[in-house]
ChimeraX commands (.cxc) that place a marker at each C-alpha (Angstrom):
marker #1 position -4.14,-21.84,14.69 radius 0.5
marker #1 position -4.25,-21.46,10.76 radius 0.5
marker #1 position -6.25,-19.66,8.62 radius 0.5
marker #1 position -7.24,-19.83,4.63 radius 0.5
marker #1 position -10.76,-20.12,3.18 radius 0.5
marker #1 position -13.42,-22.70,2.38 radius 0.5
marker #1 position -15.35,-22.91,-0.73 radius 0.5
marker #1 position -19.68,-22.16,-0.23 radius 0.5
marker #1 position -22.06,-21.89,-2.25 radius 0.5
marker #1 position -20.88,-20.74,-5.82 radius 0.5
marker #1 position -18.08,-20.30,-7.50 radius 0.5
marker #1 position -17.07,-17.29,-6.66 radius 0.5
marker #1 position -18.45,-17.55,-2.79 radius 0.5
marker #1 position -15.57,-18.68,-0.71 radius 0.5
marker #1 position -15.28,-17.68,3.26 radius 0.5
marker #1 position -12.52,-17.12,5.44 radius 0.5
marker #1 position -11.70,-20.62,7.50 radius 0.5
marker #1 position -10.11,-20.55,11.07 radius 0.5
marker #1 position -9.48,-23.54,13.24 radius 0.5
marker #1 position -7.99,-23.53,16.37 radius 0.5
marker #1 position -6.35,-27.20,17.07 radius 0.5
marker #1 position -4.61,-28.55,20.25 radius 0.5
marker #1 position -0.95,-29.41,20.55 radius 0.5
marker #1 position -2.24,-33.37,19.48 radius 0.5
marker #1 position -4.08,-31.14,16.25 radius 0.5
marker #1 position -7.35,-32.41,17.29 radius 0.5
marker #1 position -9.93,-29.17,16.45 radius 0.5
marker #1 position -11.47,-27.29,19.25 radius 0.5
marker #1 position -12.99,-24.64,17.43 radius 0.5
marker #1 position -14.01,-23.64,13.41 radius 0.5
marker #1 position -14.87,-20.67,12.93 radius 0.5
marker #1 position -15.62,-19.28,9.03 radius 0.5
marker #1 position -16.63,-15.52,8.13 radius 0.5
marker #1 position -18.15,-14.04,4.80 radius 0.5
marker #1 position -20.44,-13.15,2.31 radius 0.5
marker #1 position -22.17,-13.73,-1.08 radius 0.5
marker #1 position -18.43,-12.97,-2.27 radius 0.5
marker #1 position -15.03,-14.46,-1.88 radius 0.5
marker #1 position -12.99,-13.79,1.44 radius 0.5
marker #1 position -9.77,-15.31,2.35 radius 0.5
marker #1 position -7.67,-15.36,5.54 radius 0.5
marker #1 position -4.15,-15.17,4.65 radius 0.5
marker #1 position -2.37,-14.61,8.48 radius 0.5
marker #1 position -3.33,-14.24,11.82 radius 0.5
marker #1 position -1.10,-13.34,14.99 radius 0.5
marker #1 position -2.31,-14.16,18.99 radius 0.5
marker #1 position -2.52,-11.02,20.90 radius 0.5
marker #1 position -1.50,-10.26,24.27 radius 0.5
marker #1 position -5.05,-10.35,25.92 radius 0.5
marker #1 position -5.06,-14.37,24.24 radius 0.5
marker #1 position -7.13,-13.25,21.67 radius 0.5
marker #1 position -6.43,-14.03,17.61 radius 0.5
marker #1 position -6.43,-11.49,14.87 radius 0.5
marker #1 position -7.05,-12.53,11.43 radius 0.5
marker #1 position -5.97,-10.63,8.27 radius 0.5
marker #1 position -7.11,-11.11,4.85 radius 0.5
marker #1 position -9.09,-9.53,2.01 radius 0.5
marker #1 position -12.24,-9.40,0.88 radius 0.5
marker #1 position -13.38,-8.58,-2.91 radius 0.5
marker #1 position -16.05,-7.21,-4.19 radius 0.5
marker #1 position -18.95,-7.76,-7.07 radius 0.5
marker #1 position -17.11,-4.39,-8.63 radius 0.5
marker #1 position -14.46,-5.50,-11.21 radius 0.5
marker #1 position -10.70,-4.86,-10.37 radius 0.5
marker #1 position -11.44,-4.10,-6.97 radius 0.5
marker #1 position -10.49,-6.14,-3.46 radius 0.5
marker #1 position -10.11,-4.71,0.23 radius 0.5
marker #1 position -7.91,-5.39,3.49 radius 0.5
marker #1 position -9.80,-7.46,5.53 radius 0.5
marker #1 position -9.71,-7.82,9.59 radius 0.5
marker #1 position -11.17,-10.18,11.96 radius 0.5
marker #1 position -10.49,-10.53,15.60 radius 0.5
marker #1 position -11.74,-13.38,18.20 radius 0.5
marker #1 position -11.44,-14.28,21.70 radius 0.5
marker #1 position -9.84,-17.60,22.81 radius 0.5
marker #1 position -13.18,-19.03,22.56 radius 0.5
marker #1 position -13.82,-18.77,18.94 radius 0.5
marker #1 position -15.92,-16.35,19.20 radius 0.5
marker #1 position -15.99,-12.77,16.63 radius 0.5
marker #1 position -15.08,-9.47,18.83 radius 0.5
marker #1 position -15.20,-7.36,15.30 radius 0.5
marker #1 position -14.29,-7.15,11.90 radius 0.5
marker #1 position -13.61,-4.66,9.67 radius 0.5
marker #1 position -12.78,-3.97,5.89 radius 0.5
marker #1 position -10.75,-1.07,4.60 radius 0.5
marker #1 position -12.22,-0.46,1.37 radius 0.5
marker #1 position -10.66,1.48,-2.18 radius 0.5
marker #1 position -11.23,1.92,-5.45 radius 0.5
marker #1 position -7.95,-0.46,-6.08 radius 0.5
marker #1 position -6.71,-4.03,-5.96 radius 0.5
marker #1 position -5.87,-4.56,-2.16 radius 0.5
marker #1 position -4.40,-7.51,-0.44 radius 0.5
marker #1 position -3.47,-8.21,3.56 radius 0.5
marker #1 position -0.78,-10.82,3.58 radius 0.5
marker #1 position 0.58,-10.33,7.00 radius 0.5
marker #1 position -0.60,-9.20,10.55 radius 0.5
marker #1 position 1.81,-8.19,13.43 radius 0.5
marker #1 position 0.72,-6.79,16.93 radius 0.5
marker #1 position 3.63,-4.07,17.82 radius 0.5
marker #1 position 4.59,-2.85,21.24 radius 0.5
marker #1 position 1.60,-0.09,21.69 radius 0.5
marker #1 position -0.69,-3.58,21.63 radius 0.5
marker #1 position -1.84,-2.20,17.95 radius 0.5
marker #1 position -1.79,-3.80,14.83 radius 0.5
marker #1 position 0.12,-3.33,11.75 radius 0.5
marker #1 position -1.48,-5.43,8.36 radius 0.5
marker #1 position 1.44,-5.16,5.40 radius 0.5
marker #1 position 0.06,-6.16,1.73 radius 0.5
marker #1 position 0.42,-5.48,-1.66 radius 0.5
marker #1 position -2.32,-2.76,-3.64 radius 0.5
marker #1 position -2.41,-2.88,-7.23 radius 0.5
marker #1 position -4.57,0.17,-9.83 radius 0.5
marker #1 position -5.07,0.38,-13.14 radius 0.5
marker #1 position -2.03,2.41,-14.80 radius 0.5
marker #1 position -0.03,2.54,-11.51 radius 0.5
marker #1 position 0.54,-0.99,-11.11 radius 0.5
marker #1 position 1.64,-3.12,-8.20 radius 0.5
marker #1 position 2.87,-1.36,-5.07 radius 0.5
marker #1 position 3.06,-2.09,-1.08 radius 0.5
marker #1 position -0.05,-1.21,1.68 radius 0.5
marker #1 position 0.09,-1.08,5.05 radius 0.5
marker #1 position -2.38,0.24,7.71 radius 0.5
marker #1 position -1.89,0.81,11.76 radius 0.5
marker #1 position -4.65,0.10,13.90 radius 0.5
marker #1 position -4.04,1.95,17.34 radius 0.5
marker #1 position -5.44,-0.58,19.44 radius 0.5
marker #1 position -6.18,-3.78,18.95 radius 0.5
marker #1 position -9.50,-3.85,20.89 radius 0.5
marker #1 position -10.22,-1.05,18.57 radius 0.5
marker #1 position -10.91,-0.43,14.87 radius 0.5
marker #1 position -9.34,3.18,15.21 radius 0.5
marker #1 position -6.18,3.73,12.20 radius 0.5
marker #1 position -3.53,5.53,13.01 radius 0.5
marker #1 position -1.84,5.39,10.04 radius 0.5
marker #1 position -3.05,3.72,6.58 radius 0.5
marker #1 position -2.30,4.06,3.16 radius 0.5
marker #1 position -4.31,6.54,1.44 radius 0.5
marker #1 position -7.60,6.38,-0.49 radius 0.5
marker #1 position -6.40,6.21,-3.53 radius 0.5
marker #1 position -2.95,4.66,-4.96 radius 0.5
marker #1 position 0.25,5.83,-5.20 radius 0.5
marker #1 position 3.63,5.29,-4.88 radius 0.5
marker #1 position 4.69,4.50,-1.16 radius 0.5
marker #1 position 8.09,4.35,0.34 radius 0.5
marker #1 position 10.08,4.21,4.18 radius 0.5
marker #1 position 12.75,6.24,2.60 radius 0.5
marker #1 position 13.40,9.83,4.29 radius 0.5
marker #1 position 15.25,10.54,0.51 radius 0.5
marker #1 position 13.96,8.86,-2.66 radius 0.5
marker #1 position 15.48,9.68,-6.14 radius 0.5
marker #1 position 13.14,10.88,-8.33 radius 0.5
marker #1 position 13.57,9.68,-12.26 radius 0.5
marker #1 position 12.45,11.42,-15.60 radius 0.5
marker #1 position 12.69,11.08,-19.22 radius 0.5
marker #1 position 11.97,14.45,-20.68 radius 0.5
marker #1 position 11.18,13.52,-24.30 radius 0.5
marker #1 position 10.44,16.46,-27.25 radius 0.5
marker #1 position 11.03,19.62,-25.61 radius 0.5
marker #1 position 14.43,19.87,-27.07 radius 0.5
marker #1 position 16.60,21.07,-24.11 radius 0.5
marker #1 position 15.22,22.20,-21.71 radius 0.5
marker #1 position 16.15,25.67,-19.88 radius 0.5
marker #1 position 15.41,25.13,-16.53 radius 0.5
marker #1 position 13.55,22.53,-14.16 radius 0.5
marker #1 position 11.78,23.14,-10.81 radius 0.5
marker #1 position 10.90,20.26,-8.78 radius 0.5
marker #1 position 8.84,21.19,-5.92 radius 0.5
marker #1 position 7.54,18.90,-3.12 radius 0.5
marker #1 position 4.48,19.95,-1.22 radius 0.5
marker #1 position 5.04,23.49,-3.05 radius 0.5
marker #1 position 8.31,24.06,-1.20 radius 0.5
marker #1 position 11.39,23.88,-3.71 radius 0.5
marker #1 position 13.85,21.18,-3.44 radius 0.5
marker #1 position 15.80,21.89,-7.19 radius 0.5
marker #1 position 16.03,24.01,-9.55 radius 0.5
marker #1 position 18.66,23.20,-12.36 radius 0.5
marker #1 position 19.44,24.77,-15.54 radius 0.5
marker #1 position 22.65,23.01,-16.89 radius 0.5
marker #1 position 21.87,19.51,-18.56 radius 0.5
marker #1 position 24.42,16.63,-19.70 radius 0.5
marker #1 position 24.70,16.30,-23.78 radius 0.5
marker #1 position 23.58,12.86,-24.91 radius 0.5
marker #1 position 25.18,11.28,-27.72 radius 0.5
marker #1 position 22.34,9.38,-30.04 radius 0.5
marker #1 position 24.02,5.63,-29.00 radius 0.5
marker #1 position 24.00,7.11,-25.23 radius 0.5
marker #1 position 19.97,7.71,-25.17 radius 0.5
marker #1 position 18.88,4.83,-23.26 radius 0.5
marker #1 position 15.53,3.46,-24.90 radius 0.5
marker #1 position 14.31,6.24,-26.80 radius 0.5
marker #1 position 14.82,8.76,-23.71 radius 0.5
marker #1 position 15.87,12.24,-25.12 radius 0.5
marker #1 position 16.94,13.36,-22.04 radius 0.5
marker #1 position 17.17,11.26,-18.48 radius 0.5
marker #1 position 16.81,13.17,-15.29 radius 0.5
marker #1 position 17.47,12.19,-11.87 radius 0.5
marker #1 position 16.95,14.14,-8.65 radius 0.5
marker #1 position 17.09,13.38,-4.66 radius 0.5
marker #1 position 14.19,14.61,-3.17 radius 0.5
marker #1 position 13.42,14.86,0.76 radius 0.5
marker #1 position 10.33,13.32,1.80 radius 0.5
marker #1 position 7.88,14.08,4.89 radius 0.5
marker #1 position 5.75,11.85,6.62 radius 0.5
marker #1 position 2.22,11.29,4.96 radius 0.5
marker #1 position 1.74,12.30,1.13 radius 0.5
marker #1 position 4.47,14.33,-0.43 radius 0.5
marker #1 position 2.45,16.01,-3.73 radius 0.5
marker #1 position 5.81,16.48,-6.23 radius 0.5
marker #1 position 5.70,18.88,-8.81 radius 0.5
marker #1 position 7.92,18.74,-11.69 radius 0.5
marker #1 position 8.19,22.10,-13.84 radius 0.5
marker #1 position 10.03,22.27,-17.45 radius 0.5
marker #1 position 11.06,25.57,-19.21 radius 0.5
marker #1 position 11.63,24.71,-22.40 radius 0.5
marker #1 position 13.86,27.09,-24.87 radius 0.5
marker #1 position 10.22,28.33,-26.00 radius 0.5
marker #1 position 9.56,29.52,-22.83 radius 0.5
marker #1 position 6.82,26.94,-22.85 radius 0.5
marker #1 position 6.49,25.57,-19.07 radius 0.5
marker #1 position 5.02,21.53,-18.94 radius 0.5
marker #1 position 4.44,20.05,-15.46 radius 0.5
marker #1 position 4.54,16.41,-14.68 radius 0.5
marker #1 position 3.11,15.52,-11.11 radius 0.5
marker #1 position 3.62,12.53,-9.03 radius 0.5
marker #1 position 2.67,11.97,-5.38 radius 0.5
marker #1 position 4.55,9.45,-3.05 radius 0.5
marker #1 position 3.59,8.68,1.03 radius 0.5
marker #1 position 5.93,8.17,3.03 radius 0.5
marker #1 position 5.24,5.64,5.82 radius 0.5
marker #1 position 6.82,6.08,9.83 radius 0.5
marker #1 position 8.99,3.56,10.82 radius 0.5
marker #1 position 7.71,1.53,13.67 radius 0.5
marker #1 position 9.89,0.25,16.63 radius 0.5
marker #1 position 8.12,-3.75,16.76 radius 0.5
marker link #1:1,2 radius 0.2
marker link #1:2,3 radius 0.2
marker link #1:3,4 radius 0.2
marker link #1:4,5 radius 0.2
marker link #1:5,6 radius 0.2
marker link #1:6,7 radius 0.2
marker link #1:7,8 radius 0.2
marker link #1:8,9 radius 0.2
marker link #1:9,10 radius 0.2
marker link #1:10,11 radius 0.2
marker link #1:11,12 radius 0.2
marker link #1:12,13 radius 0.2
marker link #1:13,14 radius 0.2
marker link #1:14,15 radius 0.2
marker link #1:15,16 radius 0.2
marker link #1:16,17 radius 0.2
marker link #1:17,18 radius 0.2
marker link #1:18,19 radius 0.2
marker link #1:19,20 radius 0.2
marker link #1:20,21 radius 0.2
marker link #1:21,22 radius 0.2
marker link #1:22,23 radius 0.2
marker link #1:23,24 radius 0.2
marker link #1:24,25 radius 0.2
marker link #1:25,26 radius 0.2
marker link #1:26,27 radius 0.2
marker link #1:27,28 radius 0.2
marker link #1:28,29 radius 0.2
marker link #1:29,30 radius 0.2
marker link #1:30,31 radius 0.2
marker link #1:31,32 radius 0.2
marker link #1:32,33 radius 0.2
marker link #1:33,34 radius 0.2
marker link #1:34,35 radius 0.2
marker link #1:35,36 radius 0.2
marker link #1:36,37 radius 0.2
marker link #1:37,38 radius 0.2
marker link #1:38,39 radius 0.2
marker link #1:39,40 radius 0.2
marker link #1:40,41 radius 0.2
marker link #1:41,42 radius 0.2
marker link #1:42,43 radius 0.2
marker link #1:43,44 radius 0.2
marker link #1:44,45 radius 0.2
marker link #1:45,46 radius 0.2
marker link #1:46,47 radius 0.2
marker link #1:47,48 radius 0.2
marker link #1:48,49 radius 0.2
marker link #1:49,50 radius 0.2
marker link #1:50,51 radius 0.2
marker link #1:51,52 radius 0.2
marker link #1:52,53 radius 0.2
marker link #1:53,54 radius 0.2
marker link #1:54,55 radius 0.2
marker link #1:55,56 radius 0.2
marker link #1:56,57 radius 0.2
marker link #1:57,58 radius 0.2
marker link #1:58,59 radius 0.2
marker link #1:59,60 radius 0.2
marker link #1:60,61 radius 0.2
marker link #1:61,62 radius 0.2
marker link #1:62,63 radius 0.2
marker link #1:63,64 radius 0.2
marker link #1:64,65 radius 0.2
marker link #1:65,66 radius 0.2
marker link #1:66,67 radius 0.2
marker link #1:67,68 radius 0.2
marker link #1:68,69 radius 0.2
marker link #1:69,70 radius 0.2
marker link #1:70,71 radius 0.2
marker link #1:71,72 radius 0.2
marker link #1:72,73 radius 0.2
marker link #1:73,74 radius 0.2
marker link #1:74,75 radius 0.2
marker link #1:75,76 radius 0.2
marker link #1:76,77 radius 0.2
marker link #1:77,78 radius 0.2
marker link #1:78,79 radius 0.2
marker link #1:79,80 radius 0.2
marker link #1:80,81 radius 0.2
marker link #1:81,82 radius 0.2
marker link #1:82,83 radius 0.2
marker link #1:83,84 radius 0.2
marker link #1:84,85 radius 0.2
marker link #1:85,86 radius 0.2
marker link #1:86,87 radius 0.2
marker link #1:87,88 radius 0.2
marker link #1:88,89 radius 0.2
marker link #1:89,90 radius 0.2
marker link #1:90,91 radius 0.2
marker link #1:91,92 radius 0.2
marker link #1:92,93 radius 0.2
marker link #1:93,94 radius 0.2
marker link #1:94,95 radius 0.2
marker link #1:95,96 radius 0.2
marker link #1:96,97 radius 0.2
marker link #1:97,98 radius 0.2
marker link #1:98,99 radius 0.2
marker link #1:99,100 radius 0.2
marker link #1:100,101 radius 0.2
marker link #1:101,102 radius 0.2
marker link #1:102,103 radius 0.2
marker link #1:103,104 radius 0.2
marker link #1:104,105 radius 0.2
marker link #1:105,106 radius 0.2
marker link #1:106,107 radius 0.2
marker link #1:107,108 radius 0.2
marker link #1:108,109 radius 0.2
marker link #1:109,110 radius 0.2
marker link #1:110,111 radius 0.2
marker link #1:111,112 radius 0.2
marker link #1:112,113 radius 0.2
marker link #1:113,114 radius 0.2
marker link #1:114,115 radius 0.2
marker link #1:115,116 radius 0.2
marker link #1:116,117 radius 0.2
marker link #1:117,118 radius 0.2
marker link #1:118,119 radius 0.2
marker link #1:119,120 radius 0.2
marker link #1:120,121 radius 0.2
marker link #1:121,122 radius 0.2
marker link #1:122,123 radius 0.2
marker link #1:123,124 radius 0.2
marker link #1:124,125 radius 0.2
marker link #1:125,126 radius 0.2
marker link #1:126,127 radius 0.2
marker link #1:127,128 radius 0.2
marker link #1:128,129 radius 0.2
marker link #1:129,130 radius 0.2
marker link #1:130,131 radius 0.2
marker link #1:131,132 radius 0.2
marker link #1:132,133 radius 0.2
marker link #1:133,134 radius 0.2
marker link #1:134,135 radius 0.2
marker link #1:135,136 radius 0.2
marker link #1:136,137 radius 0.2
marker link #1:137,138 radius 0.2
marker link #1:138,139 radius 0.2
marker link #1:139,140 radius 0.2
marker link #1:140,141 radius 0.2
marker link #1:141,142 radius 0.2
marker link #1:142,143 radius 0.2
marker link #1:143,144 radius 0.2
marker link #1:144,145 radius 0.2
marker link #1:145,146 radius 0.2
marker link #1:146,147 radius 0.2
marker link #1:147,148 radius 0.2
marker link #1:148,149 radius 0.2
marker link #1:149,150 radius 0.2
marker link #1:150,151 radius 0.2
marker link #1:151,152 radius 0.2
marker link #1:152,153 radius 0.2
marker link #1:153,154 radius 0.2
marker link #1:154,155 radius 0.2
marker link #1:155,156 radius 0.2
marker link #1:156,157 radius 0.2
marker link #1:157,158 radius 0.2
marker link #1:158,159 radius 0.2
marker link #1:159,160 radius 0.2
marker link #1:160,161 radius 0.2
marker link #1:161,162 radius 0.2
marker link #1:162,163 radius 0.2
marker link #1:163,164 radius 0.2
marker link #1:164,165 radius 0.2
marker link #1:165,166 radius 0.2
marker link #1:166,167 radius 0.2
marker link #1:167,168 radius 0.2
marker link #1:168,169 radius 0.2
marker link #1:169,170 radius 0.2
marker link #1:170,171 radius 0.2
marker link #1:171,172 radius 0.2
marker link #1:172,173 radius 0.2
marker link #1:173,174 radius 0.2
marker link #1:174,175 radius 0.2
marker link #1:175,176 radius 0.2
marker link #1:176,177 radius 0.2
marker link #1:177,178 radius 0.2
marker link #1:178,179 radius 0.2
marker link #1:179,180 radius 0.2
marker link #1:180,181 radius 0.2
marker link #1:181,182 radius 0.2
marker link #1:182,183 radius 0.2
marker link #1:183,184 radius 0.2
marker link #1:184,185 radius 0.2
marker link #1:185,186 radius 0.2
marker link #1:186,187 radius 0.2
marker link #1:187,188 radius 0.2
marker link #1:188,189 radius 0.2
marker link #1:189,190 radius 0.2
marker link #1:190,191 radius 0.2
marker link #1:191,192 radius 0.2
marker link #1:192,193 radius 0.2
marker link #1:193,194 radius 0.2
marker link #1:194,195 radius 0.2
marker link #1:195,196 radius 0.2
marker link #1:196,197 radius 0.2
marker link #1:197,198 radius 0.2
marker link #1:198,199 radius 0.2
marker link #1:199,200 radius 0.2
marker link #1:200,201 radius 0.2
marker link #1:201,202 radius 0.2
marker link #1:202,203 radius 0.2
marker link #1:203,204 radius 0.2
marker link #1:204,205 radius 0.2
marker link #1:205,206 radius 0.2
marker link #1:206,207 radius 0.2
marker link #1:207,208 radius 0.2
marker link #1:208,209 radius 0.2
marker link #1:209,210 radius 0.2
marker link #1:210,211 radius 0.2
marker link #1:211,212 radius 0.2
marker link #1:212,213 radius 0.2
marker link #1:213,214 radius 0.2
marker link #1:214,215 radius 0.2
marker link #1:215,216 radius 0.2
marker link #1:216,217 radius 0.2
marker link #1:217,218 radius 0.2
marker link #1:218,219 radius 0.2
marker link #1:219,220 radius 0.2
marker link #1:220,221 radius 0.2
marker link #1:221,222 radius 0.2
marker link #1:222,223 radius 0.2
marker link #1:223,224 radius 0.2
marker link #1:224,225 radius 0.2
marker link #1:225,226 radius 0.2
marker link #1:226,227 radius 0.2
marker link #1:227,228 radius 0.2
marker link #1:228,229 radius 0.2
marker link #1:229,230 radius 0.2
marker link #1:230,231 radius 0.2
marker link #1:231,232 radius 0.2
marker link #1:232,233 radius 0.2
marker link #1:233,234 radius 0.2
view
């Protein structure tokens, strides 16, 4: 079995390609899948009822914007169902895996504006079924299968600051009101004042907080969110 895409009409029309060969690579069955726009397969995986799951993407007419893509088909070639996880972000399925529970799990990359690139991944429960269990939210963030990440800050024109909160869901992790004096040839490119903290993450999104007392008495807040994936036993 392989998978990829075949160019249609235009340009910018390409369809996801699957063939199914026997051992001598003569071709039993071709199957393609897509629209007006351009689809790719990019891995597929054979299940335990002998069917095949395809992953890929699909993307859009709407600039900057591409989605998971999932097609699955019987040993006869023929389409069960197919869905597409859609965002308002650059999203692309390289890699499908079926895991003990017979579900899926589809691993990519997502990429948005400002945030840059970061990994996706999204749990089907069954994979008869379109149901998720577990995907990577609607819009992007930072993701991670850390139980403690470390947090980094440059805190730039606030002078020194009195205290710092850093909160994670609105619970408190730190609070710290002594910082290291940097020497001028010690600031490390341009950064008044580098922080660092160890912060414990929960499953799903962890909304962190970061709150700055400066000697004003003027409080700033920076916020970041981060979701924390389960591990999976495969």
């Amino acid at each position: 079995m392989v998978t990829g895409y075949t160019k249609a009409y235009t340009i910018t029309d390409y369809d996801v390609l699957t063939i199914k060969t026997d051992m001598n690579g003569d071709t039993i069955w071709t199957r393609t899948f897509g629209d007006e726009h351009w689809q790719e397969g990019t891995s597929l995986v054979e299940t335990f009822d002998n069917s095949f799951v395809v992953c890929g993407y699909s993307m859009s007419n709407i600039k900057d914007q591409s989605s998971f893509l999932i097609l699955k088909y019987n040993k006869q070639g023929e389409l069960i169902w197919h869905y597409t996880f859609k965002r308002k972000s650059q999203d692309y399925a390289k890699s499908v895996v079926e895991t003990r529970d017979n579900g899926l799990l589809i691993a990519g990359t997502t990429y948005s504006f400002g945030k840059g690139w970061d990994m996706a991944a999204l749990k089907m429960k069954s994979n008869d079924k379109k149901d998720i269990l577990v995907k990577f939210p609607k819009d992007s963030l930072s993701t991670t299968l850390l139980n403690d990440v470390e947090i980094k800050l440059c805190v730039n024109g606030f002078g020194m600051p009195k205290l710092v909160n850093v909160y994670v869901n609105d619970i408190p992790q730190v609070s710290e009101n002594t910082f290291p004096v940097f020497k001028e040839e010690d600031k490390n490119h341009g950064c008044e004042l580098p922080l660092s903290f160890i912060l414990n993450l929960s499953l799903g999104v962890n909304n962190i907080r970061i709150e700055i007392l400066d000697s004003k008495n003027y409080t700033f807040e920076r916020r970041i969110s981060v979701y924390k994936f389960p591990r999976y036993d495969f």
